[in-house]
C-alpha positions as CSV (number, residue, x, y, z in Angstrom):
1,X,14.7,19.2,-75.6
2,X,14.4,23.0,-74.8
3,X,10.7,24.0,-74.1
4,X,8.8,25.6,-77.4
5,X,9.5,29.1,-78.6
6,X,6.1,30.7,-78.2
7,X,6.4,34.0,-79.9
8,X,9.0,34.8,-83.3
9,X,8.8,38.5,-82.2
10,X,11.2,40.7,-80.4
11,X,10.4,40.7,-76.7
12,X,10.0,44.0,-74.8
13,X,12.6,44.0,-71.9
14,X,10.5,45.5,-69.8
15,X,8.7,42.0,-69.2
16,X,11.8,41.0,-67.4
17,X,11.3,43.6,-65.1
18,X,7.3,42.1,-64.7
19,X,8.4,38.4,-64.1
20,X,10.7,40.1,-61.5
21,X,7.9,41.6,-60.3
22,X,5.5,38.4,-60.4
23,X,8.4,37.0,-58.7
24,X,7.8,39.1,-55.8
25,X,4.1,38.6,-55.6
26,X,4.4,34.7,-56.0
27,X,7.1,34.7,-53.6
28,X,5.6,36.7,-50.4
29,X,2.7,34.5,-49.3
30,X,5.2,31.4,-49.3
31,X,6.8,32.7,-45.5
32,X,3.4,33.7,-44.2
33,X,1.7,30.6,-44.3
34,X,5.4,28.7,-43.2
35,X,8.4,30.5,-41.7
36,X,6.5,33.6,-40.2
37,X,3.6,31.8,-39.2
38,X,5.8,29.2,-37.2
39,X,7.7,32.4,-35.7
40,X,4.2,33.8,-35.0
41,X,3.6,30.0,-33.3
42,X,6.4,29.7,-31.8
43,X,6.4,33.5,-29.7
44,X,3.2,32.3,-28.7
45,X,4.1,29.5,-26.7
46,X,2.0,27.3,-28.8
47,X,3.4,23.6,-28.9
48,X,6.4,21.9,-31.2
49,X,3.9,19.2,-32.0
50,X,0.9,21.7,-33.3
51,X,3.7,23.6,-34.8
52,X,5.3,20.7,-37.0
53,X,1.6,20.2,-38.0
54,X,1.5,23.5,-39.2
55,X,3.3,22.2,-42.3
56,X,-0.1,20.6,-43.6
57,X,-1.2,24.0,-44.3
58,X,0.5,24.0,-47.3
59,X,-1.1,21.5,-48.9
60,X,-2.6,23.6,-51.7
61,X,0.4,23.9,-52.9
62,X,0.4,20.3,-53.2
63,X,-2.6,19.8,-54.4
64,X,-3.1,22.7,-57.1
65,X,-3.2,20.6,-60.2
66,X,-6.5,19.6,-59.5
67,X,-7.5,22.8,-60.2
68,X,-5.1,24.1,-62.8
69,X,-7.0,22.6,-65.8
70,X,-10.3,25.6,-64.7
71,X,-7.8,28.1,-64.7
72,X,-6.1,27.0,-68.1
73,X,-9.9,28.3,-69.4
74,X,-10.6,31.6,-70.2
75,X,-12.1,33.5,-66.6
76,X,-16.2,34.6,-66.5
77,X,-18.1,37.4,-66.9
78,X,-16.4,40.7,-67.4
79,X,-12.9,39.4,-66.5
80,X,-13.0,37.4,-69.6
81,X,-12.4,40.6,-71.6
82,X,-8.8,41.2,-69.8
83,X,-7.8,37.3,-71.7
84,X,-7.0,34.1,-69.9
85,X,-4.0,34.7,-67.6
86,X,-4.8,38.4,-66.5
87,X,-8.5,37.5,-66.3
88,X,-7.7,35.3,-63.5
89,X,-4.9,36.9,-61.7
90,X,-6.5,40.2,-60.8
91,X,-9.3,38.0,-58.5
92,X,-7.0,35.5,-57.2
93,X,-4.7,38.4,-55.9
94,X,-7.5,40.3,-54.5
95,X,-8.3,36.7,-52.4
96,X,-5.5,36.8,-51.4
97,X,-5.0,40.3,-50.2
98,X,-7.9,39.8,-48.0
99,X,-6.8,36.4,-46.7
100,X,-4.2,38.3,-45.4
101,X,-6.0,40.7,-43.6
102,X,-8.1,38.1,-42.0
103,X,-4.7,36.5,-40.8
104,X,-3.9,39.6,-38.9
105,X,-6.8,40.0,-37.1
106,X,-6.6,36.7,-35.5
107,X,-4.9,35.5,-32.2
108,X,-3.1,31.8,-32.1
109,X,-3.4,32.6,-27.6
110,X,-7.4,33.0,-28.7
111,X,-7.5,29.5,-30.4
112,X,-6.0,28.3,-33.5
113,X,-9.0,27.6,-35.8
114,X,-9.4,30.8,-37.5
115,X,-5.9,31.5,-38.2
116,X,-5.6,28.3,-39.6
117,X,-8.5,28.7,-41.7
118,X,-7.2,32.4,-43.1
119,X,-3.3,30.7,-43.7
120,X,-5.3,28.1,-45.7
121,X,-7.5,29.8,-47.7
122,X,-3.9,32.5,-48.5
123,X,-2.1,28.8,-49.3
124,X,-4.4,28.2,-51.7
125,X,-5.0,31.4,-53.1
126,X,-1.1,31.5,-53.5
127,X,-1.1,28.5,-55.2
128,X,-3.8,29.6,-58.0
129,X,-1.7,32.8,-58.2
130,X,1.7,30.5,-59.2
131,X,-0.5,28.5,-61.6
132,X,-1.6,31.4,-63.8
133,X,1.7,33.8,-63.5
134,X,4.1,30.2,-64.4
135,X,1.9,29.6,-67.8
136,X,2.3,34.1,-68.3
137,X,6.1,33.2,-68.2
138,X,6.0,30.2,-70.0
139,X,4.1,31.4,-72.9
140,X,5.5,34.7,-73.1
141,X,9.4,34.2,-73.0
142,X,10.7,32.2,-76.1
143,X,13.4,29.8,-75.0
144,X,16.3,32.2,-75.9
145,X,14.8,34.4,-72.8
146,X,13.8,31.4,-70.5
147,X,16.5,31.3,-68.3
148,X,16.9,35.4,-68.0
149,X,13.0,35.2,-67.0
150,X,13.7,32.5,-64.5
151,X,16.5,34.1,-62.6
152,X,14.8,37.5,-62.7
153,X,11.7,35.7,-61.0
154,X,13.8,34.1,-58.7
155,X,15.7,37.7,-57.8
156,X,11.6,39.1,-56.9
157,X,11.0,35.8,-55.5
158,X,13.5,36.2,-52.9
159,X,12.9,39.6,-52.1
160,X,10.0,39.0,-51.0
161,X,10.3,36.1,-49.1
162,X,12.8,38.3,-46.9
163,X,10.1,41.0,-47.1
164,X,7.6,38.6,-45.3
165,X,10.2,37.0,-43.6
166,X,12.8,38.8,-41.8
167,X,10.7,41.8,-42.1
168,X,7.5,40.6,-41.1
169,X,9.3,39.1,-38.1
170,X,11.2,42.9,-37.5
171,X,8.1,44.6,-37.8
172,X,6.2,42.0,-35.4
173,X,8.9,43.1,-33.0
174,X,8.4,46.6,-33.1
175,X,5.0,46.9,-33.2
176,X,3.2,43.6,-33.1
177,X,2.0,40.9,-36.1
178,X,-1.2,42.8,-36.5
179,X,0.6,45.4,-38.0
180,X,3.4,43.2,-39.7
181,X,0.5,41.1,-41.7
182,X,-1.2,44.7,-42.4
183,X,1.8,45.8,-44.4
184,X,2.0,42.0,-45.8
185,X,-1.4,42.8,-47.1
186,X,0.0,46.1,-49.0
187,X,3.1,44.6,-50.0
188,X,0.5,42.0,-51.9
189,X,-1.1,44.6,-53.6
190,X,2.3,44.5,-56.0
191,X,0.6,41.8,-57.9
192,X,-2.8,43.2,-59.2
193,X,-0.9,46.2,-60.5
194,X,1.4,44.1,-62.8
195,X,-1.3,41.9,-63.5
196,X,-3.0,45.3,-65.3
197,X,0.3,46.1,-67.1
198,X,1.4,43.1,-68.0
199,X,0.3,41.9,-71.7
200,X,-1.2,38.9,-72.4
201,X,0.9,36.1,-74.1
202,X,1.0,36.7,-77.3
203,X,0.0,33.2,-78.5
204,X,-1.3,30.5,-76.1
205,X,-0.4,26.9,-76.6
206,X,-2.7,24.8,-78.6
207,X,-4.6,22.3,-77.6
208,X,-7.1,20.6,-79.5
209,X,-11.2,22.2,-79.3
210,X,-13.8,20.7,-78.9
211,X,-17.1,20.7,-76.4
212,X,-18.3,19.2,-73.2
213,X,-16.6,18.7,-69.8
214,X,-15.5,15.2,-70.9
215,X,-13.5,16.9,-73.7
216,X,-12.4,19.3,-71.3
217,X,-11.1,16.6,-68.6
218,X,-9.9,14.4,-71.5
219,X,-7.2,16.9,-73.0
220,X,-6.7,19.2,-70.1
221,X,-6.0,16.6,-67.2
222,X,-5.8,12.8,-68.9
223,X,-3.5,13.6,-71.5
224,X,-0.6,15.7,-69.8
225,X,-0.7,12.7,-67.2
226,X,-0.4,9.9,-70.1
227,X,2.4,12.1,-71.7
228,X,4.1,12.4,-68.8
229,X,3.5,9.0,-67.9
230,X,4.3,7.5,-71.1
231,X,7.7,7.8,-71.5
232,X,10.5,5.9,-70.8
233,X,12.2,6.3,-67.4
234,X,8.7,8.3,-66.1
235,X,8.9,6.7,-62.9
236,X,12.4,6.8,-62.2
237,X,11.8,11.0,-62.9
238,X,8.9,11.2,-60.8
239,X,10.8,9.8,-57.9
240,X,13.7,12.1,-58.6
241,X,11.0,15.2,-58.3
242,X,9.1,14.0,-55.1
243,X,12.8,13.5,-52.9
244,X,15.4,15.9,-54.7
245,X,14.8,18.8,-52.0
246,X,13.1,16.3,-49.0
247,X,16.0,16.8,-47.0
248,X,16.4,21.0,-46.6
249,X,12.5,21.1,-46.6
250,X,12.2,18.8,-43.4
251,X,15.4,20.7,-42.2
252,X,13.7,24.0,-42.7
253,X,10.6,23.0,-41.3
254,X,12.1,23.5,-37.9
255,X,14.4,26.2,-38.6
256,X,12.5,29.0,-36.6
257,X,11.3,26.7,-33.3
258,X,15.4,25.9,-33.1
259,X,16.4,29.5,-32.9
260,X,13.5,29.9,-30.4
261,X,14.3,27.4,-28.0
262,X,18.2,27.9,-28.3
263,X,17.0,31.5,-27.0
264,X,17.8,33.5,-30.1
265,X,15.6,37.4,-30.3
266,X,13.5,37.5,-32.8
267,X,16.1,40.6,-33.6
268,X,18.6,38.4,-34.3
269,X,17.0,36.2,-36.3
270,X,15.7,39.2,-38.8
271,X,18.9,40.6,-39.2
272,X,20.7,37.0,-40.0
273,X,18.0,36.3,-42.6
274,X,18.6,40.2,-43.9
275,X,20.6,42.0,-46.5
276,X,23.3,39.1,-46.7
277,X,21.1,36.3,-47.1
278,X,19.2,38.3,-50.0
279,X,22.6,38.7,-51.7
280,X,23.6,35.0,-51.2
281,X,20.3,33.7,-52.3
282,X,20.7,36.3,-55.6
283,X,24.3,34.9,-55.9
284,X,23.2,31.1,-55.9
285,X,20.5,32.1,-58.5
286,X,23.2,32.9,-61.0
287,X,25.5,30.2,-59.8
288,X,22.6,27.7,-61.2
289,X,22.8,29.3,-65.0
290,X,26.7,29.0,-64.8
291,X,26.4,25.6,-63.2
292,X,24.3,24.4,-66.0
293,X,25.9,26.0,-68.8
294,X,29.3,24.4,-67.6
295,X,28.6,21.0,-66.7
296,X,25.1,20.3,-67.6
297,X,22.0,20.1,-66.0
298,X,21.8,16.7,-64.5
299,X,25.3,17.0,-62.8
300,X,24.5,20.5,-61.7
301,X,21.3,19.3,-60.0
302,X,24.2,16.1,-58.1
303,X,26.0,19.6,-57.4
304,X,23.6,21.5,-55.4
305,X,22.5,18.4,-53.5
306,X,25.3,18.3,-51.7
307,X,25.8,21.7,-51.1
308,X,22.1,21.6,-49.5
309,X,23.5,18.8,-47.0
310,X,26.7,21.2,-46.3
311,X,23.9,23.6,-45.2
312,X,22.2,21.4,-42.9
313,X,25.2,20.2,-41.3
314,X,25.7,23.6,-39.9
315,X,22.2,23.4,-38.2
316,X,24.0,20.9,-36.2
317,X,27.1,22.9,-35.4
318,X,24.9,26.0,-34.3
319,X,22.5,22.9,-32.0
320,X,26.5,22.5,-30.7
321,X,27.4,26.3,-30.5
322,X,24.3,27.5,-28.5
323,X,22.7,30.8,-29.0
324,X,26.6,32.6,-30.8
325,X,24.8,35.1,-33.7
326,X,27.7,34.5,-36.3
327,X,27.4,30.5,-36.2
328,X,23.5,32.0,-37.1
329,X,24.8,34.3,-39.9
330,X,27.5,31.7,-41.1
331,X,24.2,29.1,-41.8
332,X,21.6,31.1,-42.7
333,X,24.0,32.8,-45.6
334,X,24.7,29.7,-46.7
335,X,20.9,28.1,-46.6
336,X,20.3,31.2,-49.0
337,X,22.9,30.3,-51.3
338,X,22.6,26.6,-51.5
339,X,18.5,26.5,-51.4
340,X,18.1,29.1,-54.2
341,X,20.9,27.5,-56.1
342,X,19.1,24.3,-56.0
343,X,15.5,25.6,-56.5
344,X,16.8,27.7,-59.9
345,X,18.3,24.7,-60.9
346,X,15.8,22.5,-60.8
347,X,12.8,24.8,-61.7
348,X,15.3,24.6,-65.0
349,X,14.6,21.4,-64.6
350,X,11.0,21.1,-64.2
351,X,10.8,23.1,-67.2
352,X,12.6,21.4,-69.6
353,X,10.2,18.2,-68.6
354,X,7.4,19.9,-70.2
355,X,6.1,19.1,-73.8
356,X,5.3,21.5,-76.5
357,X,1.5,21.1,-76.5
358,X,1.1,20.7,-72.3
359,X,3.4,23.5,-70.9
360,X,1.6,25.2,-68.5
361,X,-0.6,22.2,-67.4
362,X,2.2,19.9,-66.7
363,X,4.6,22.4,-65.2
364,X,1.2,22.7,-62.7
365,X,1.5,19.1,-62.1
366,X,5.2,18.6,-61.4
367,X,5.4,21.4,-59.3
368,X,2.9,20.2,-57.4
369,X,4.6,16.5,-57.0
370,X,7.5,18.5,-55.6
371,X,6.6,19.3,-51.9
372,X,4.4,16.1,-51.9
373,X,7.0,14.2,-49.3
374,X,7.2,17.4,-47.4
375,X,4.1,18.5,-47.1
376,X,3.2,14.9,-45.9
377,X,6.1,14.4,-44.0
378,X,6.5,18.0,-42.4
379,X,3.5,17.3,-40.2
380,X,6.2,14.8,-38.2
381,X,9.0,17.1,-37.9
382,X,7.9,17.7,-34.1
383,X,7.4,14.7,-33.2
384,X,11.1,13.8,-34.8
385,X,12.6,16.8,-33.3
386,X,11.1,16.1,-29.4
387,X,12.3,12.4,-29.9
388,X,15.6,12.5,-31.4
389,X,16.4,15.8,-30.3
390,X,17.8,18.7,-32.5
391,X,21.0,17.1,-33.3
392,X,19.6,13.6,-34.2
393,X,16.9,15.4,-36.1
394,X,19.1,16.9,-38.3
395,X,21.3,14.5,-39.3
396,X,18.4,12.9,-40.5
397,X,17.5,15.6,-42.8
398,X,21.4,15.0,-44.0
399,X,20.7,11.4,-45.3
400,X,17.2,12.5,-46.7
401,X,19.3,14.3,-49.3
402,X,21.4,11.1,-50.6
403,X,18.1,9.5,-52.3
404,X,17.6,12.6,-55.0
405,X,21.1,12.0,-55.8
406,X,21.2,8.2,-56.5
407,X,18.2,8.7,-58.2
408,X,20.1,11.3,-60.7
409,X,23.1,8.8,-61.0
410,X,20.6,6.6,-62.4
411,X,18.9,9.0,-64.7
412,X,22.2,10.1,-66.4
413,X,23.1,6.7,-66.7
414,X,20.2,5.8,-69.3
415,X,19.7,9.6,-70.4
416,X,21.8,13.0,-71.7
417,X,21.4,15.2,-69.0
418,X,18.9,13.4,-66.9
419,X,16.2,14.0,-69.1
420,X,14.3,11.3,-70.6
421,X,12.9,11.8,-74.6
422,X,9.4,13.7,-74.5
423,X,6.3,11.5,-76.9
424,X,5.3,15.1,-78.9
C-alpha cells in the first residue's frame, strides 16, 4: 500500500529543491563521524583494532527511536512558535554545528577520549536531525511526489557526503583537519537556514489526544511497535531490514585503513571518491525508480544485492592489484553506483512499511533496525581484517550479502512485492 497522501493541495516545487537541501545537511555528518574520521585515525598511526571500534560511534544512529517519540511533540518555550518539525531542527543543527567545532580542536596523537566524545555527541545530534527532517518529508510530499522527494534527497545527500568526504580528506591534506572540520562546521550551517525557509507540513498525522506520559508512551512508542509487530510475516521483514546491506557496511567499514596500508595518498583517494563517484552515486539514485517501476520493488531490492557483492569483489581485486589508482577508480565508481542504488531502493522500501497513522514514528524505528548488525558487528571488522587478512576479510563481506537476499525470496513468495498487508 502506498504511504498516505498528506496534503490535497498543489505542492510548491520549490520544496524539492529544500529536501535536496535537507539532503545535504542530513547527509554531511554521516562521513565525519565514519569515513573521515577513520582517515583522520588512520594518518595518525592510531591502531586497526581502535579503528574497527570506531564503528560503535555510530550508535545513535542505531539507537534514535528511543528518542523519536520527544521529538514527535511540539518543541519548548519560544521554539514552539516556529511548529513541531522547524521548532526542533533549528537547535538540533546548532548542536551539531558546534559538535563539529569541538571535533576540530582535538588531537587523536593527544589521546582519543575527547574526540570520541565530540564524534558522539555529532552522531547523535545527526541522528535527531534525520528524525525530524524524515517526518518534514513524509508529511509534506503526497505520494504522487514521494519518490521525486526521495531521489532529490538522495542527490543532497550524496553531495555532501563527498563534501565531508573526499573534500574533508583534500582539504586535511592541504592544510590540516583543523581547518577541514572548520569548513565542515560552515558547510553545516546549510541546515538552519532551510530549516527557517522551509514551511511547516501542512497537516500532521493524527494520532489520538489525550494526557499523561502513560498516554504519551502508550500511542507514541507501544502502538507503532504492536503495529509493526502485528502483522503477518513481521519477523521474516524485520530480519530482511537488519541484514539487507550487512555485507557493504562491514566492507566499507575498512575501506579507508585498506587504501592506507596498500600505500595509497590521501590525494588519491579524494580524487577517486570525487566528481565521478558523485555522478555514479546520482546515476544509481535514478536507476532505483526505474528499477522499481520496471520490475517491482521486491525484485529490485534481489537486484541491487548482487550488484553490492559485485562491488565488494573488486575490493579484492584492488587487495590483488596493490596500490594501481584506476583499479581504485574502477571500485570506488562502482561502490557509488551500487550503494546508492541499493539505499534509494530500499529507503523506498522502508517507506512503504509505514502505516497511515505511525509514519514518522515507525519510519524512526526501522531506520534505526537497519545499521543494528553493523553497528554491532563493525566494532570486529579489525580484529577480522588482522586475522584473515584483507582478502579473506572481504570475501566474507561477499557471503554476508546472500542472507538479505534469501530472506526476499521468501518474502515474495508469501507477499506482492515483498511487502506484507499493513493492520490500519
Amino acid at each position: 500500500m502506498p504511504l498516505p497522501d498528506p496534503v490535497a493541495a498543489p505542492i510548491d516545487k520549490r520544496l524539492i529543491g529544500l529536501i535536496g537541501g535537507f539532503g545535504f545537511a542530513s547527509g554531511l555528518p554521516l562521513y565525519l563521524t565514519f569515513f573521515t574520521l577513520q582517515q583522520w585515525l588512520s594518518e595518525s598511526h592510531i591502531s586497526l583494532r581502535a579503528i574497527g571500534a570506531a564503528a560503535l560511534i555510530g550508535l545513535p544512529y542505531l539507537l534514535k527511536f528511543l528518542w523519536a517519540p520527544l521529538l514527535d511533540r511540539r518543541p519548548f518555550g519560544l521554539l514552539h512558535r516556529l511548529g513541531r518539525r522547524r521548532g526542533w531542527m533549528l537547535p538540533i543543527q546548532a548542536l551539531l554545528t558546534l559538535a563539529i567545532i569541538a571535533m576540530a580542536n582535538c588531537q587523536p596523537t593527544h589521546g582519543l577520549l575527547p574526540l570520541v566524545c565530540a564524534a558522539m555527541s555529532l552522531a547523535f545530534f545527526s541522528a535527531s536531525q534525520d528524525i525530524v527532517i524524515d517526518a518534514w518529508r513524509i508529511e509534506t510530499f503526497p505520494v504522487r511526489l514521494q519518490a521525486a522527494a526521495l531521489g532529490a534527497y538522495t542527490w543532497g545527500y550524496r553531495i555532501a557526503m563527498l563534501c565531508s568526504g573526499a573534500g574533508a580528506i583534500w582539504i586535511a591534506a592541504k592544510g590540516g583537519w583543523h581547518l577541514a572540520l572548520l569548513v565542515m562546521a560552515a558547510l553545516s550551517l546549510v541546515g538552519p537556514v532551510l530549516a527557517l525557509l522551509a514551511p511547516e507540513p501542512f497537516l500532521a498525522p493524527t494520532i489520538a489526544t489525550g494526557s499523561g506520559w502513560r498516554h504519551a508512551l502508550q500511542t507514541r512508542v507501544v502502538a507503532p511497535f504492536r503495529d509493526l509487530l502485528g502483522r503477518p510475516g513481521s519477523w521474516i521483514v524485520i530480519a530482511f531490514v537488519l541484514v539487507f546491506n550487512l555485507g557493504t557496511q562491514l566492507s566499507d567499514t575498512m575501506a579507508y585503513p585498506l587504501y592506507h596500508a596498500l600505500g595509497f595518498a590521501p590525494t588519491s583517494v579524494a580524487a577517486a571518491n570525487g566528481i565521478p563517484s558523485l555522478c555514479a552515486a546520482l546515476a544509481g539514485a535514478a536507476a532505483s525508480g526505474l528499477l522499481v517501476a520496471r520490475i517491482g520493488l521486491g525484485r529490485s531490492l534481489i537486484l541491487c544485492a548482487c550488484v553490492q557483492m559485485c562491488s565488494i569483489l573488486l575490493y579484492v581485486a584492488l587487495v590483488q592489484a596493490g596500490p594501481v589508482f584506476p583499479m581504485l577508480f574502477a571500485k570506488v565508481t562502482l561502490e557509488g553506483f551500487a550503494e546508492v542504488m541499493a539505499a534509494t531502493t530500499f529507503a523506498t522500501y522502508l517507506s512503504r512499511l509505514c502505516s497511515l497513522d505511525y509514519t514518522a514514528t515507525q519510519y524512526a524505528l526501522l531506520s534505526s533496525l537497519a545499521p543494528v548488525a553493523w553497528r554491532t558487528l563493525g566494532g570486529t571488522t579489525g580484529f577480522l581484517a588482522q586475522g584473515f587478512g584483507w582478502t579473506g576479510f572481504y570475501l566474507l563481506t561477499v557471503a554476508a550479502c546472500l542472507p538479505g537476499i534469501l530472506i526476499m525470496l521468501v518474502l515474495l513468495r508469501r507477499f506482492p512485492g515483498g511487502l506484507p498487508p499493513k493492520t490500519v
